[in-house]
N, C-alpha and C positions, 0 to 999 in steps of 0.2 A: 596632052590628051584631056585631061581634068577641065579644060575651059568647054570643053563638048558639055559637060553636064547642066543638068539644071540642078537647083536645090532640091527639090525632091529626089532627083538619081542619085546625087550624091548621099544623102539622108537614109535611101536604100542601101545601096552599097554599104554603107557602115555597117547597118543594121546587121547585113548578110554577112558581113566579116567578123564583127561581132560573137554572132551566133556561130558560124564556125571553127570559131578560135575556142568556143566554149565544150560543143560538142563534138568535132571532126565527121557532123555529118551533113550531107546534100541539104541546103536551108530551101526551105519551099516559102511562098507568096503569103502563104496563111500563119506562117512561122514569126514571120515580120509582119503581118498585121498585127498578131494576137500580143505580141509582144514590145512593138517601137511604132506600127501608126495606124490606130483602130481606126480614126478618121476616114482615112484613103482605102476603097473597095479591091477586095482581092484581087477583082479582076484588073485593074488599075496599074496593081504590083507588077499582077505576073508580064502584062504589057510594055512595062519601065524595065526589069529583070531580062525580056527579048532584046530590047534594043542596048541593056549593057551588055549580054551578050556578043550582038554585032557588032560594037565599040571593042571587045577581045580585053576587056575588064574579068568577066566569069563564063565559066563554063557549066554545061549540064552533061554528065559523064554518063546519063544513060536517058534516054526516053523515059517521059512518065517523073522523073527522081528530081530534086531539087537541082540548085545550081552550087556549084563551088567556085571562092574566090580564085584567079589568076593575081600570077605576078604585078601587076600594071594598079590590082585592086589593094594591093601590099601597098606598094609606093604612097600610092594617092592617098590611102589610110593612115600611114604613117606619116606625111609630110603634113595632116591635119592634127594628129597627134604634138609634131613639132610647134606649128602655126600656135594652138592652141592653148598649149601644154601638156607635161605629162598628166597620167591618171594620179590622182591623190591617194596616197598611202591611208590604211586605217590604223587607228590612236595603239592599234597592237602590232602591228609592223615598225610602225616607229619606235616605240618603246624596246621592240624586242631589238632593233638596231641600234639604240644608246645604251642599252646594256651592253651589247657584246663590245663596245668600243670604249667601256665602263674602264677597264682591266689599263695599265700603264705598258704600252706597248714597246720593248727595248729597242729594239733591231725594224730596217727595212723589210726583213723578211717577215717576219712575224704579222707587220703591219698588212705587209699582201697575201697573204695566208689566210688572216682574219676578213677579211674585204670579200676574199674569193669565197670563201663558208659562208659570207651571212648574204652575199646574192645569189648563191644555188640554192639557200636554203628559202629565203623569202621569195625566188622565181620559179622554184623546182624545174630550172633547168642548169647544163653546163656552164658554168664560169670560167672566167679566166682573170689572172692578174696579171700583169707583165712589168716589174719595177726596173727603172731604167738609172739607178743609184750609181750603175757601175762607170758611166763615162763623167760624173761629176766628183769622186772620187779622187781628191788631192793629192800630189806627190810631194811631199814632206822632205824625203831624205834618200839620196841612194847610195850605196854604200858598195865600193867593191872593196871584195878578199881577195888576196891572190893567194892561188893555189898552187902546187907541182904541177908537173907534166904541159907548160903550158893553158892550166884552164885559172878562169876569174867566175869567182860568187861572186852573183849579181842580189844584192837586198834593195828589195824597194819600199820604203817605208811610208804610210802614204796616212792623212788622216783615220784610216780605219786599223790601223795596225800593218804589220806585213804581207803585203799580196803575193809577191812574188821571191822565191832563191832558187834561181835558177843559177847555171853553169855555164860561160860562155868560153871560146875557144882565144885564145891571146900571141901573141910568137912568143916561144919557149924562149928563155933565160930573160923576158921584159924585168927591167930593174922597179924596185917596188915606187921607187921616186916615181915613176913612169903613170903607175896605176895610181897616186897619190894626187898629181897633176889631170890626169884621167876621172878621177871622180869629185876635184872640184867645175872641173868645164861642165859635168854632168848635170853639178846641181844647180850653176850657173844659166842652164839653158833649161832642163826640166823642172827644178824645184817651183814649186807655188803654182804649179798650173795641174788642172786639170789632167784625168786619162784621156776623157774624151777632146781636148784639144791636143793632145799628142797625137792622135789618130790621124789627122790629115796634118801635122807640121810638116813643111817643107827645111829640109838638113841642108839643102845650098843656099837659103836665103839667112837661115841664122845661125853657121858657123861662120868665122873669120879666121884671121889669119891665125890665131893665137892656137884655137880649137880646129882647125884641119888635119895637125896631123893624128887626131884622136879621130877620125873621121872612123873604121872600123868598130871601133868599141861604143859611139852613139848610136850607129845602123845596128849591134846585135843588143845594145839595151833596148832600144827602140823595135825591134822585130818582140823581145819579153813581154814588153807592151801590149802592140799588138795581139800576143797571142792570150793574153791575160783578158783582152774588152773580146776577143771572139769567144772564148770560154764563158766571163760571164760578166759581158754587156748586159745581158737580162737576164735579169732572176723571174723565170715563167713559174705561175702557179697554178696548176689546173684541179678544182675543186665538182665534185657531181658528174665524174666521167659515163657512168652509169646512166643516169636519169633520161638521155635521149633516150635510151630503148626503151622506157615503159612507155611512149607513144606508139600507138599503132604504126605508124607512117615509114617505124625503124623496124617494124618486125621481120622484113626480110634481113635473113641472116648476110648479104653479100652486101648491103647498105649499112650493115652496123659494123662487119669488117672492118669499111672503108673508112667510120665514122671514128673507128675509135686509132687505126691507123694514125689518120690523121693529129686528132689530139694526144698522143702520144708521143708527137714529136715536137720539141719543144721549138724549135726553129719557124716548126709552121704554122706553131701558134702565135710569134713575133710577128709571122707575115700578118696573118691572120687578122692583128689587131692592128699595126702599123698605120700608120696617119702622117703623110707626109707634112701636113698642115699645124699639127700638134694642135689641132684646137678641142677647143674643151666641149663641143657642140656635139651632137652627138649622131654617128655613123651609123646607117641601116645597109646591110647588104640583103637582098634576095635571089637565093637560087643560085647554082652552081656556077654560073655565069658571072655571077660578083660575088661570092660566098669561097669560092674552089670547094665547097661539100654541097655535094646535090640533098633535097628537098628539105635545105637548112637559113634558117634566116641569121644573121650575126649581127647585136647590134656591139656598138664599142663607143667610149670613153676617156677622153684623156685626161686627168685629175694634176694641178699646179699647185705649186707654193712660189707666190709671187707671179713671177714670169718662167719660172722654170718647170717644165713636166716631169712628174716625177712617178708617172707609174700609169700604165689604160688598162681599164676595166672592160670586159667583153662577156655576153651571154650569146651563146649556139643554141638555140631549139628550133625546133619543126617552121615548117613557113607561116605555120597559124599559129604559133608565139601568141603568147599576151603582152604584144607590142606596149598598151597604156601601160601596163604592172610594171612589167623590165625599165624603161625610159623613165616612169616612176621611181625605181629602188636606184638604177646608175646614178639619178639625179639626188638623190636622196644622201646616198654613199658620196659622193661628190660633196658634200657639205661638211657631213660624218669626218669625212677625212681631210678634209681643210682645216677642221678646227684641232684634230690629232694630230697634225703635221707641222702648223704654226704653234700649239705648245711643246710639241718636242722641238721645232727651233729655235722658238725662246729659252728655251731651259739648256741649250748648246753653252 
């Protein structure tokens, strides 16, 4: 639709998203003169203003009243935002961003915790982190116990210390030689690899004859697994739950409900951010139609060390966001945390 415009229409339309993103009210012809192009006659405006109308870019929600952006003026805003670059942070955003990342940060979590505060705070909208630590998570050692009654402790000992002891079920009176031979095939097939490559291994292509008849006890190490990366495959952070409501746009009580429903649940903020592409580019959804939360825009982020992703970054606000700001700070943060991420890998 954008190739309809000319430079002027487009140069409008900015203006008019602009201004609405600043004040949430109907922008008029004389609003964008007085303020992006004294040059071009009001009447000129409001002429260019009708036919993005007819183009189904903006609307005018009552006779007489300015126009407000549509979805479609989102888009085309935002993909010049991209084109172009984000908006430039000022010399006190950034600073207040190398301090908070000043501090020696131990743990995965801590690092998405931190990331998630200092983009709600520098967007004053909802954040999200979503660190994805838990499928590259080594398995180092696993150790069964045998127990009475039939059951085996299951220890999995993994680079980050012990993830899992859980209890599986064994045939009563298994001789302990049994579970000793038992948890070397284990570490022979699981040791040195990844959770998240456990996740889809196939158990008929890499047992042999040696390890078949342990075939029971790798299906219930391997369901511990499993149940360990659906617990906590992502460590979600949601920071500024709050902050949608001070927008007008959330002041119905049955929109904020559903608003906070939604971020509440940690699953559906995984969807929320999820990027099947893991690229590092950056995602705009608008409207509930690509969003799942009606009159919400989400942008998202995916942040790497190396070739591996290691955590996406999301902000949820209103559809008149301050698109430059947010794609500003995500990009910003993006930096921030390549340089914290590569010296805590060096110091590994």
């Amino acid at each position: 639709m954008s190739k309809e415009l000319s430079e002027r229409k487009k140069k409008i339309l900015h203006a008019l998203v602009d201004l609405y993103i600043a004040t949430g009210q109907p922008v008029s012809s004389s609003d964008i003169q007085k303020g992006y192009m004294p040059e071009v006659s009001s009447a000129t405006i409001r002429a260019e203003l009708s036919a993005l109308e007819a183009l189904g870019y903006i609307d005018q929600p009552h006779t007489s009243a300015g126009r407000v952006p549509l979805k479609p003026a989102y888009q085309l805003y935002v993909g010049d935002i991209e084109r172009l670059g984000a908006g430039a942070l000022t010399d006190a955003e950034t600073a207040f961003i190398r301090s908070r990342f000043a501090d020696k940060l131990s743990e995965v979590r801590d690092i998405s915790k931190r990331a998630a505060e200092i983009i709600s705070d520098v967007t004053n909208y909802t954040s999200f982190f979503v660190s994805s630590r838990g499928g590259s998570v080594v398995i180092e050692e696993i150790k069964l116990v045998p127990l009475k009654g039939g059951k085996v402790l299951v220890l999995i000992v993994t680079d980050e210390g012990i993830i899992a002891d859980k209890t599986i079920e064994v045939a009563d009176g298994v001789r302990h030689e049994y579970i000793d031979s038992a948890t070397r095939m284990l570490n022979n097939v699981f040791g040195g690899r990844t959770i998240g490559e456990l996740e889809s291994i196939d158990l008929d292509s890499e047992l042999n004859a040696e390890t078949a008849g342990f075939r029971d006890i790798f299906d219930a190490v391997l369901a511990v697994i499993q149940t360990y990366m659906a617990e906590h495959g992502d460590d979600v952070v949601v920071e500024g739950a709050l902050k949608m409501l001070d927008y007008p746009e959330y002041n119905n009580v049955e929109d904020a409900k559903n608003f906070l429903a939604v971020i509440s649940d940690h699953d559906s903020v995984s969807e929320l951010l999820a990027d099947s592409e893991d690229s590092i580019e950056f995602s705009v959804r608008i409207g509930k139609e690509d969003s799942g939360v009606d009159k919400c825009a989400i942008i998202t982020a995916a942040y790497k060390v190396g070739d591996e992703v290691v955590g996406r970054a999301g902000v949820i606000g209103p559809e008149r966001m301050d698109y430059k700001k947010v794609i500003g700070v995500l990009d910003y943060i993006k930096k921030a945390l390549g340089t914290v991420l590569d010296d805590d890998k060096d110091n590994e």
